[in-house]
VEXTI-219553 format. One line per 10 residues: number of its first residue (from 1); their letters; for each residue x, y, z of C-alpha. Coordinates in steps of 0.2 Angstrom, whole numbers. Example, Ala and Ser with C-alpha at 12.3 -4.5 7.8 and 13.67 -1.06 7.14 Angstrom:
BEGIN
1	as	62/-22/39; 68/-5/36 $
END
This chain:
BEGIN
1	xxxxxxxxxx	544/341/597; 532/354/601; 539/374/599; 524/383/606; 525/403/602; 533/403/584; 521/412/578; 515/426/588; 510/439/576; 499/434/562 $
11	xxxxxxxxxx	486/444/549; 473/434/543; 465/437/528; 445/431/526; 439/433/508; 420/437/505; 414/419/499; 419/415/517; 411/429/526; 393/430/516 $
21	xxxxxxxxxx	378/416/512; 377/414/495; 365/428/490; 379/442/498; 371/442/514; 382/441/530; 384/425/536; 385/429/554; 387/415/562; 402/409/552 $
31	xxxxxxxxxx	410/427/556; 407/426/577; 417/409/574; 430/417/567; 432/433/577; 430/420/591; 445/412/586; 456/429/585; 452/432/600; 456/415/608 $
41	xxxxxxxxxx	474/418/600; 474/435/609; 471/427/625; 486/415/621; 497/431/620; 497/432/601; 495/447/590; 481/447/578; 479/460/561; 461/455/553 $
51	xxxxxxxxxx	461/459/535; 444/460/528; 435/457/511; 415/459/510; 413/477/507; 406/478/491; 396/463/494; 389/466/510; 385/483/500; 377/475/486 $
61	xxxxxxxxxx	367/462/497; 360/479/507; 355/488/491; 348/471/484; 359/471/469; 363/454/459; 378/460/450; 394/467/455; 394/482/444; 408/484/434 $
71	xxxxxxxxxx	411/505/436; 422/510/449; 411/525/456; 396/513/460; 407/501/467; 414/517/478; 397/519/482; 394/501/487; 409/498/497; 404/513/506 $
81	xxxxxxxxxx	388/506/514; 395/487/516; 410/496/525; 399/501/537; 389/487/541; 404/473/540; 410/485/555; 396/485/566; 395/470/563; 412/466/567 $
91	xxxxxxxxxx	412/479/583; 398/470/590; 405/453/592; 421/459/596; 413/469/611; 405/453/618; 421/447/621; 430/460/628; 441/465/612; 441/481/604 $
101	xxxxxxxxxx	443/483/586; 453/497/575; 445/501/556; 462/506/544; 456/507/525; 473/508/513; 476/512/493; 491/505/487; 499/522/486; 498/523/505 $
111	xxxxxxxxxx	510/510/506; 520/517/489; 523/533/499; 540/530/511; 532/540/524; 514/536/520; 521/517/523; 532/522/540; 515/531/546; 505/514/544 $
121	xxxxxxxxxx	517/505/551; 516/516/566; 499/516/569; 496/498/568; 511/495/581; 502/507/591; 488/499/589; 494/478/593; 503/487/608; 487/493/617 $
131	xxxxxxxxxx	481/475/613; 467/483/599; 465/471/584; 467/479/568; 454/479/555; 460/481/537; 452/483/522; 456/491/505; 448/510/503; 437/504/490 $
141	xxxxxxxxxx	428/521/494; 443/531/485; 452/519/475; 453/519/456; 457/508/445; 476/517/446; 479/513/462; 467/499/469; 477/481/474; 462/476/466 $
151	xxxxxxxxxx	461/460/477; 462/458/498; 476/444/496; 489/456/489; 485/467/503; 484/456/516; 505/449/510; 510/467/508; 501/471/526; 510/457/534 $
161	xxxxxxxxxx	527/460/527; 524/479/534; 521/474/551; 535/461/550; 525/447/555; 526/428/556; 511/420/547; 498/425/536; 482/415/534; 473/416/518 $
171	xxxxxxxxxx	454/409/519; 445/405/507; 431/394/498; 442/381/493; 454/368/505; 469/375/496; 479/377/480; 478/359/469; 488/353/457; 473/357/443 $
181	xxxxxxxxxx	457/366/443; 447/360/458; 432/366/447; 434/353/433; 439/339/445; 447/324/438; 455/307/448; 473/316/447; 469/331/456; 476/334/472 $
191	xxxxxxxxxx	478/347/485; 497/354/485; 499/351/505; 518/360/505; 524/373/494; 543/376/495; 546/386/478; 534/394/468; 539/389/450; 532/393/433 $
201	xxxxxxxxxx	524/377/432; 514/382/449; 510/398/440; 503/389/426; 492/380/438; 485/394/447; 474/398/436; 460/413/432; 448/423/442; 437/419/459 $
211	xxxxxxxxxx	419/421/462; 406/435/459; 407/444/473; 427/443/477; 440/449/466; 454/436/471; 455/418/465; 473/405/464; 482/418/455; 480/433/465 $
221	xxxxxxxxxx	484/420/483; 499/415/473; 506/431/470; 504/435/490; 513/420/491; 527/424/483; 526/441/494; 526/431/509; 540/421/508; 552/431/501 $
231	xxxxxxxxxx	550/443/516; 552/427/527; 533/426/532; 525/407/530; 509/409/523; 494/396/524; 479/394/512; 466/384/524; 447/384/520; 435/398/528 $
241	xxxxxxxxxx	421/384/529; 429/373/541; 425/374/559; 440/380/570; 450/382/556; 462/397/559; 468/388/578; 471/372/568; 483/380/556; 491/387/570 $
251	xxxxxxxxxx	493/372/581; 498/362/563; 512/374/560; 516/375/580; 518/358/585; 527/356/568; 514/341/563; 512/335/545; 505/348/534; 488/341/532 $
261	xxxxxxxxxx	477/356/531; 476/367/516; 494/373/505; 508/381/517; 521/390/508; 537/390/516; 548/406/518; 565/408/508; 582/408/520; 585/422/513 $
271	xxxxxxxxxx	572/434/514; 571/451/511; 577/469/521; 559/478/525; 566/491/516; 569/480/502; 551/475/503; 544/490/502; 555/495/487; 550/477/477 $
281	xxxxxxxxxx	534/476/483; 526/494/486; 535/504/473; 526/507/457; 535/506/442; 540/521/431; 550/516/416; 561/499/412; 581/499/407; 588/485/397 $
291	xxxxxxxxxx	603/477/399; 614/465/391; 617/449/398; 635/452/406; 626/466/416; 614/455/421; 626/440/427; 635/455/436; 619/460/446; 614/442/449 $
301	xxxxxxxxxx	631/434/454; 642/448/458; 632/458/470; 637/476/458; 627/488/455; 618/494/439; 632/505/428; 628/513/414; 641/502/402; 630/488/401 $
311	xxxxxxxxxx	613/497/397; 606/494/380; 587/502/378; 577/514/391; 558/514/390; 546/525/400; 548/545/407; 557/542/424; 568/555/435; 581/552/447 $
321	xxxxxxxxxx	574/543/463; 560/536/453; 558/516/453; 561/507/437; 562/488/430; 580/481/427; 575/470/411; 585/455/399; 587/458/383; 574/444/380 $
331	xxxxxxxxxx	562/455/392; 564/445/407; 564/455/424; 577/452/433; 579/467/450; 570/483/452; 577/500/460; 579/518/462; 589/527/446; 600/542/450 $
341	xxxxxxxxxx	599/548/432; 583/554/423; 577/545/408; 584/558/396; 602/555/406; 602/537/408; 597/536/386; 614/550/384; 625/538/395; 620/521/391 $
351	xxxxxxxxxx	635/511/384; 647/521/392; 660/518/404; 657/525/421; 670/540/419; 664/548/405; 649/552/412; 653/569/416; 661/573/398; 642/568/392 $
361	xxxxxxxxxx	632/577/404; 644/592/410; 640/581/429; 637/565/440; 627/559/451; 637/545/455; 646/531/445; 631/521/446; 615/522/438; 609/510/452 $
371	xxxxxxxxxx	617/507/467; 616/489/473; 609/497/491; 593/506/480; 591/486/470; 580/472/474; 582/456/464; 567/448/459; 565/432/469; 568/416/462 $
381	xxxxxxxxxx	577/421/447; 595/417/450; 588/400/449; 593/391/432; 597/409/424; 610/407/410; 619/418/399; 613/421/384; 628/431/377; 646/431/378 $
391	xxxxxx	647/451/378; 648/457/394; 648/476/393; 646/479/413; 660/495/411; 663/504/426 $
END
């Protein structure tokens, strides 16, 4: 049975090894084939977001450099000449058939900001509405090591979980994600065509870095996999060097045929709020409470929020409203929100009932140093969790 249109809005993210010739040159007739196809879904009334890599090493190729170089002012530097060319570039094509194109570089602290990330949002509707494809790249100009993704894949996930939309296409130099290292071969590897969970084992598999010029490899694809489906977005990894590639993964996933090109991740039934999203995926961290393992079964299972009768340890300087890590007393991390206590207040309280709050610090700010509404759970850890303890010290 054929269900054309599922996917109408799709970001599709094109790594560097995909878009260059071996020696960091531009492979130009490999990029008119892929804008060609964005625009081809265009013309079938679909939304496309086009998030780039090839900055740096469009940069390096211009300045004739071999070697990535390892400071982040030089690749600044870089990045800022290869942005400019990977646009033209881009601008031209586009222009021949009839499309205009929109540049949006992003740090990960525009999309740690609330308002930074509503603005972004924003513009890029703004943008898709007036039928303009969005061109997205990290700001590799400004970025430090602080507050780079520090890989286009992470980006492009967190890029399609802002804008809400229903497929995110991962290209790269490699068919998909194997069972092994495609690198060392072997008679039992295998291309992982469907990936429904993404366990432990399937991190194991995923591996180390990518090539010289890009920053991403498996690892980096997995984790904007994970992003993906647990904000309800199926996410393919399909390989850049295959002619018509992006409308095939489209029509594979459209006319729900066998999964037979690259490694489709299927999104979780239950997938995240936006707002939640944002909070798991765009917050950065400020410090890490421990819990014992009642608490932790309370905020698993029970749907309560974090009091402060079942906190044992607080690391890290944090004040009220900032996001921290809700950990196990074996150090696994379980959820992640926004406290209403302070570091200081959260070490003078923990252990205590909820009601005597206020005899410790002289006031409240609610009964809870986490409300469930401020608290994402990590996904996939309610699976196979046991308690570790009998005490449960979840006092209210």
């Amino acid at each position: 049975m054929i269900k054309m249109g599922k996917y109408n809005r799709i970001v599709i993210k094109i790594g560097s090894s995909s878009l260059t010739h071996n020696g960091g040159k531009l492979n130009l007739g490999r990029i008119d084939r892929f804008l060609r196809q964005m625009v081809d879904l265009k013309n079938q009334g679909k939304e496309v977001i086009f998030v780039s890599s090839g900055a740096i090493g469009a940069g390096m190729a211009e300045l004739g450099l071999k070697k990535r170089p390892s400071s982040i002012p030089e690749q600044q530097g870089i990045a800022a000449v290869g942005q400019a060319l990977i646009m033209g570039v881009y601008n031209k094509f586009l222009r021949e058939y009839g499309q205009i194109a929109a540049q949006i570089l992003l740090t990960a602290s525009d999309l740690e900001n609330r308002g930074r990330y509503l603005n972004a949002y924003n513009t890029l509707e703004s943008l898709l509405r007036k039928g303009i494809i969005p061109i997205i790249n990290e700001n590799d100009t400004v970025a430090t090591q602080e507050i780079k993704f520090g890989d286009n894949d992470t980006l492009s996930a967190r890029v399609a979980g802002l804008v809400e939309a229903d497929l995110l296409i991962i290209l790269s130099d490699i068919e998909g994600m194997y069972n092994g290292d495609p690198r060392q071969g072997g008679e039992n590897l295998k291309l992982i065509n469907k990936v429904t969970e993404i366990t432990p084992e399937l991190k194991k598999i995923a591996g180390g870095n990518g090539s010289l010029i890009g920053t991403g490899g498996m690892q980096t694809k997995l984790q904007a996999a994970e992003i993906s489906i647990e904000s309800g977005i199926t996410m393919v990894i399909g390989p850049g060097f295959r002619n018509n590639i992006i409308n095939d993964i489209v029509t594979m996933l459209e006319e729900e045929s066998n999964h037979n090109i690259g490694t489709t991740f299927i999104p979780t039934s239950n997938c995240l709020s936006k707002r939640k999203q944002w909070l798991l995926y765009n917050q950065a961290v400020s410090g890490w409470i421990t819990v014992d393992f009642g608490a932790a079964e309370a905020l698993l299972y029970q749907g309560k929020s974090l009091l402060p009768g079942g906190i044992t340890k607080v690391k890290g300087s944090f004040k009220k409203g900032d996001s921290v890590l809700i950990i196990d007393e074996s150090g696994e991390e379980l959820a992640k929100g926004l406290v209403n206590y302070s570091s200081g207040e959260v070490e003078l309280i923990k252990g205590y009932h909820s009601g005597e709050i206020v005899s410790l610090l002289g006031y409240e700010n609610g009964s809870d140093v986490i409300h469930r509404d401020n608290m994402v759970i990590k996904g996939g850890i309610k699976n196979g969790y046991q308690r570790r303890s009998t005490g449960s010290s979840q006092k209210s």
